[in-house]
C-alpha positions as CSV (number, residue, x, y, z in Angstrom):
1,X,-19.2,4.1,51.7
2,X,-15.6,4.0,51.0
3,X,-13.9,1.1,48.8
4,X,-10.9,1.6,51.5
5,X,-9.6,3.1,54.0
6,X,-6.9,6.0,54.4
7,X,-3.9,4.2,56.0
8,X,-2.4,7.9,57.2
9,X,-4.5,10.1,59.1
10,X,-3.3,13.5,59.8
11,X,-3.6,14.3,63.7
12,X,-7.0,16.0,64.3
13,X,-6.9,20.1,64.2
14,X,-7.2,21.7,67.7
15,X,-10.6,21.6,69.5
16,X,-13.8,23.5,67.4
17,X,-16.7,25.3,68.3
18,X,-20.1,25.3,67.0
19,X,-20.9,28.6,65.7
20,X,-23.1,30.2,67.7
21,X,-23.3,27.9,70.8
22,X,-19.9,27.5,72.1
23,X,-18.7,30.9,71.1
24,X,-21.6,33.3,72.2
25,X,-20.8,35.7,75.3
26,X,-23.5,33.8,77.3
27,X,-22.3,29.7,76.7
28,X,-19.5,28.6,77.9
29,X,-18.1,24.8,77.2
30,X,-15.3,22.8,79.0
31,X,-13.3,20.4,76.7
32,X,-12.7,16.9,77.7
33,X,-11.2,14.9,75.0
34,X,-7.8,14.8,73.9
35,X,-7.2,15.6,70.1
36,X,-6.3,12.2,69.5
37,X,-9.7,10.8,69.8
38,X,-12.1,10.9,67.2
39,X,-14.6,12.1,68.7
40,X,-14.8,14.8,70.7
41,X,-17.0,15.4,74.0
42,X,-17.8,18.7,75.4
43,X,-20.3,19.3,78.2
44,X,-22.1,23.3,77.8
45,X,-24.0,25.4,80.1
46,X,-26.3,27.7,78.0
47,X,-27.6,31.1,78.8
48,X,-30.0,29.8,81.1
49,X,-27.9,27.8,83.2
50,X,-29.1,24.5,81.2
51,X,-26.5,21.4,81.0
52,X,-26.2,20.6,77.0
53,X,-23.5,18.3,75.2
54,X,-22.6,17.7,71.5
55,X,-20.8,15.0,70.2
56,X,-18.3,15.8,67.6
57,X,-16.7,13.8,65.3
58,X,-13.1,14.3,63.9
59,X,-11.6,11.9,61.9
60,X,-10.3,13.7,59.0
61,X,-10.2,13.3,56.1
62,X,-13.3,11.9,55.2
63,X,-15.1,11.1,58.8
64,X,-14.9,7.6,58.0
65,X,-16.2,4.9,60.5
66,X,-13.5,2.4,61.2
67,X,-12.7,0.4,64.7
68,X,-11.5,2.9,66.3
69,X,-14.6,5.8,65.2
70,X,-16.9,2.8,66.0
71,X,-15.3,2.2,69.9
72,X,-14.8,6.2,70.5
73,X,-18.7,6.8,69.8
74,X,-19.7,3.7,72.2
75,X,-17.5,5.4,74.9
76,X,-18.9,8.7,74.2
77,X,-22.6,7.2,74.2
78,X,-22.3,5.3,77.5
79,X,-20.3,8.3,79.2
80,X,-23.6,10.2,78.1
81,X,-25.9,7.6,79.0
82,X,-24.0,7.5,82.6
83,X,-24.5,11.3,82.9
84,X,-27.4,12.0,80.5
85,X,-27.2,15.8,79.5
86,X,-30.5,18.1,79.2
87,X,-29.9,18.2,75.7
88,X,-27.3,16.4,73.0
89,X,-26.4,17.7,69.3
90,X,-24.7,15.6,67.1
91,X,-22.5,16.8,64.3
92,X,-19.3,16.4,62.5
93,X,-16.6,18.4,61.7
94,X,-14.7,18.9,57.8
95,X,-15.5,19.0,54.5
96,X,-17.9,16.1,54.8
97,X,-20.4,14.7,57.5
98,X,-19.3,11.4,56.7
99,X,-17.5,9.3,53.3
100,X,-18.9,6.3,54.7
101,X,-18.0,3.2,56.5
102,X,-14.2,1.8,56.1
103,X,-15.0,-1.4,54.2
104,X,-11.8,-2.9,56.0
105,X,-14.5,-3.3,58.8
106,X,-16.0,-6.3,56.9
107,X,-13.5,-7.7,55.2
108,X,-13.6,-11.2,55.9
109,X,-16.1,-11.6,58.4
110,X,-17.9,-14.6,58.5
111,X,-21.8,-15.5,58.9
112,X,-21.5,-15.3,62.6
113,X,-19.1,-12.3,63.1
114,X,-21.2,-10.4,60.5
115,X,-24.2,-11.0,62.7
116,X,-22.0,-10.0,66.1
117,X,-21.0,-6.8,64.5
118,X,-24.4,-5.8,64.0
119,X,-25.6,-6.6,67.1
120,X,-22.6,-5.4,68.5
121,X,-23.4,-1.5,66.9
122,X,-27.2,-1.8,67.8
123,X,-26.2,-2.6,71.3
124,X,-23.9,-0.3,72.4
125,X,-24.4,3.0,69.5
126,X,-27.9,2.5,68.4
127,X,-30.2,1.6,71.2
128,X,-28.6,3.8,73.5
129,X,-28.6,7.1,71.9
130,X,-32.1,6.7,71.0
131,X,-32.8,6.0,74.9
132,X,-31.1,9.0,75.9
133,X,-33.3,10.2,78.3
134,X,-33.2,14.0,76.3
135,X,-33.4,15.5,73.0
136,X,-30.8,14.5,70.7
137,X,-30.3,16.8,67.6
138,X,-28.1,15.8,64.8
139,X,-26.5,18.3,62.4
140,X,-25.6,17.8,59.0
141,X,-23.9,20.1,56.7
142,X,-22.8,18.1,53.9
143,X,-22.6,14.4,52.6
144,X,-23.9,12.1,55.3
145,X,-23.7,8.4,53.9
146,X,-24.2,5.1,55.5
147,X,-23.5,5.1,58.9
148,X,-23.4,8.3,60.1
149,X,-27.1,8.5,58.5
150,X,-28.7,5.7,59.9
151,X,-27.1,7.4,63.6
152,X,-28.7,10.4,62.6
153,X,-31.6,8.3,61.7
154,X,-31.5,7.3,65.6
155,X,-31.6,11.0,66.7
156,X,-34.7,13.1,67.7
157,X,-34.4,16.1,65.2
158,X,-32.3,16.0,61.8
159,X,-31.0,19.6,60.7
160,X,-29.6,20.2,57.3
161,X,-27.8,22.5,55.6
162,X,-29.4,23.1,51.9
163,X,-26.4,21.1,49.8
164,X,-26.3,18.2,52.6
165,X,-26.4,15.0,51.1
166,X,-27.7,11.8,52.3
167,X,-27.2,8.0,50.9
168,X,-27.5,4.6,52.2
169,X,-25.1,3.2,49.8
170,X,-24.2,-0.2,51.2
171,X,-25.4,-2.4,47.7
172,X,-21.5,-1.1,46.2
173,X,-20.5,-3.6,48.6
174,X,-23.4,-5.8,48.3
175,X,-24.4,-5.1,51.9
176,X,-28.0,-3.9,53.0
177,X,-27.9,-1.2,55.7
178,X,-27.9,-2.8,59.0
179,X,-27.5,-0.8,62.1
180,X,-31.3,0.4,61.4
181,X,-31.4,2.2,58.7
182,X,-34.0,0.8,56.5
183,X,-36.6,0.3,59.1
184,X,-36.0,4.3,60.3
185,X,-36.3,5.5,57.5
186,X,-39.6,4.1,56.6
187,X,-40.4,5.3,59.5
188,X,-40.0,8.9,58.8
189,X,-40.5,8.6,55.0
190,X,-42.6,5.3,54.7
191,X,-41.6,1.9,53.0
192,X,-41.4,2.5,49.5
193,X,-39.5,5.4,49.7
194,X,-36.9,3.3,52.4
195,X,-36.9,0.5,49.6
196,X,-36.4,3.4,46.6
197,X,-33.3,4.9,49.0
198,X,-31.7,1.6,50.1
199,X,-32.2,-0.1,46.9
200,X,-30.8,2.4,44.6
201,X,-27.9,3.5,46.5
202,X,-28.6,6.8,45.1
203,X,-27.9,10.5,46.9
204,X,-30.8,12.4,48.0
205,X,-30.6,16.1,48.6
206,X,-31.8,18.0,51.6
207,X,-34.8,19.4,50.1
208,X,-36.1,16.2,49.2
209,X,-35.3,14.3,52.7
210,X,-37.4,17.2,54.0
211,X,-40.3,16.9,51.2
212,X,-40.2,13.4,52.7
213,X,-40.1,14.4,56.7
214,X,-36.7,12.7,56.8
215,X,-35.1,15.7,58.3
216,X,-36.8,18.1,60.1
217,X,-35.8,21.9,58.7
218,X,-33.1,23.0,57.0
219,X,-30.7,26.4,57.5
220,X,-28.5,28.4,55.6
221,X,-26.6,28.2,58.5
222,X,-26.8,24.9,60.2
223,X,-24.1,24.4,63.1
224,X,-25.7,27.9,64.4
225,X,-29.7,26.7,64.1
226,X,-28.4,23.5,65.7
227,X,-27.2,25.6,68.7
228,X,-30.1,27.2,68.8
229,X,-32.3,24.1,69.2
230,X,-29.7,23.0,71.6
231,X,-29.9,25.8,74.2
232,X,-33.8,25.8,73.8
233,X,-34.9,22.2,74.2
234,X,-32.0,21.9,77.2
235,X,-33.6,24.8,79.0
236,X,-36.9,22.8,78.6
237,X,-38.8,20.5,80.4
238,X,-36.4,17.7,80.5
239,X,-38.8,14.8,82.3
240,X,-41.4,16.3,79.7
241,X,-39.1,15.6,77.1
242,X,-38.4,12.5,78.4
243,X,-42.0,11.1,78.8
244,X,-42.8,12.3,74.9
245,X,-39.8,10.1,73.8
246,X,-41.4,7.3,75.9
247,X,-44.8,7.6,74.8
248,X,-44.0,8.0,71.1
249,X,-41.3,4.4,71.7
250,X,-44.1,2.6,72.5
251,X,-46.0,3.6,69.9
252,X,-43.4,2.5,67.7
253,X,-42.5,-0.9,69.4
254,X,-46.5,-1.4,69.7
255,X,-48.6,0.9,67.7
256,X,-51.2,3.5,69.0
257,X,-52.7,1.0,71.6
258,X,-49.9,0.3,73.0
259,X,-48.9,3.9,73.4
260,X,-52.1,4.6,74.8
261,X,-51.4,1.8,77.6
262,X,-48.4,3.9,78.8
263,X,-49.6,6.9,78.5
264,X,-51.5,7.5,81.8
265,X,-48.4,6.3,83.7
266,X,-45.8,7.9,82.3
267,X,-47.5,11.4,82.0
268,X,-48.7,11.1,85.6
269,X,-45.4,11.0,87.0
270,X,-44.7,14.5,85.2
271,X,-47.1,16.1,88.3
272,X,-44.7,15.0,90.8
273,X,-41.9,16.9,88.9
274,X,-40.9,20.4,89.9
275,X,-40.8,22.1,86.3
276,X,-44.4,20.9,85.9
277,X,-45.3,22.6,89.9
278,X,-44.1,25.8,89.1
279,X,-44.9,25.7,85.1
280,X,-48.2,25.7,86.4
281,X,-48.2,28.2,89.0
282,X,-46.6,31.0,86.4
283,X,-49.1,29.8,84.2
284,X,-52.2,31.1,86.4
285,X,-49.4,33.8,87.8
286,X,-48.4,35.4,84.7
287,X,-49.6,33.8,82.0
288,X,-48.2,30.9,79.4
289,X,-44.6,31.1,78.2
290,X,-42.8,32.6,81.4
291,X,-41.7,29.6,83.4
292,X,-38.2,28.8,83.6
293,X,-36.9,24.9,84.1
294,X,-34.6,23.0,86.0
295,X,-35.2,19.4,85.2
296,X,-36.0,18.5,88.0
């Protein structure tokens, strides 16, 4: 977190890749937001004819998340949640994932408008993405602080590079975490760790994040690994995909009972589904690990 904002930004640079998704001989992308925004959205086909999207944000220098990063990322999240993708990576572009929140956001606010801002970011950033009916990956290369990591937080699958960064730093302002942060992270890394993180404000390296199961690998390389993952889980089973996010929300929401309740439901509808038909029949065909997906 930032003690202010930069009152100049610099236009954003022309419209990136990710290296080795976008730019590889067999994925094209098509580019649909203007370099003014923030954010960027592109929609991908991979190799095998998958639809994938990432999520980009711009908003150099230092990434920060002011008004107008918050409102381009909860169009981008109900454009995707309109048109939900096979697959989604998350990542961020410049020398840093993210500074931090612009504390200009808060300034002022009272009891009531503190509470509506919340609500307002779990609404429409939050809760959505973790919805997504798809795997959502999120990428991060350097320092990710505050909000940016309690987003990733809200994604599927957290990739790291090795000198990636993470911090929950909002005590500088005397703030807790609060678009679900905390509660995500013990999650992942259980409560006293999320206490030790949030309370201390301190910077936790990559290595230790995954020592903790906090993220999920980490790569030399990590916008190319992210790609990857990107083209594989969108050539997957989608509805699978889908019905493991389900089952493991309810668990969540209601522990293992509850997850059991759902299960027999929301599996069963997988058999109606035209990856699982013909995943079986090249099963007993050929064998495991030849079928091909649509999504369907």
């Amino acid at each position: 977190m930032r003690a202010a904002c930069l009152e100049h930004r610099p236009p954003n640079a022309a419209a990136g890749t990710v290296p080795g998704l976008v730019q590889r001989s067999d994925c094209a992308y098509i580019q649909f937001m203007t370099d003014a925004k923030p954010t960027r959205l592109e929609r991908i086909e991979t190799a095998g004819g998958a639809q994938a999207a990432i999520l980009t944000i711009a908003h150099p220098p230092l990434n920060l998340f002011d008004k107008v990063l918050f409102e381009a990322l909860t169009a981008d999240i109900a454009e995707l949640t309109a048109n939900p993708p096979r697959a989604l990576l998350l990542r961020a572009e410049g020398k840093l994932v993210s500074g931090g929140v612009d504390v200009h956001v808060f300034d002022g606010l009272s009891i009531e408008q503190g509470a509506q801002l919340w609500e307002s970011l779990f609404e429409k950033i939050i809760q959505p993405l973790e919805a997504l009916p798809c795997p959502v990956i999120f990428s991060a290369h350097s320092l990710t602080l505050t909000a940016a990591f309690e987003i990733a937080l809200a994604c599927d699958i957290i990739l790291a590079a090795p000198k990636a960064k993470f911090g929950l730093v909002e005590t500088v302002v005397g703030l807790t975490p609060s678009m679900g942060g905390p509660q995500r992270l013990a999650e992942r890394a259980g409560s006293g760790r999320a206490r030790e993180f949030v309370m201390t404000g301190d910077l936790y390296d990559a290595p230790t994040m995954a020592e903790w199961g906090v993220v999920n690998a980490i790569h030399e390389d990590v916008d190319t690994a992210a790609g990857v993952l990107l083209a594989r889980l969108a050539e997957g089973p989608t509805k699978a995909h889908a019905a493991t996010k389900e089952i493991i929300g309810a668990w969540r929401s209601g522990g293992v009972a509850h997850a059991d309740s759902v299960t027999p439901e929301v599996s069963g509808k997988l058999f109606a589904t035209e990856d699982l038909q013909g995943a079986v029949r090249s099963f007993l065909a050929v064998g495991p690990g030849k079928a091909t997906y649509t999504g369907r």
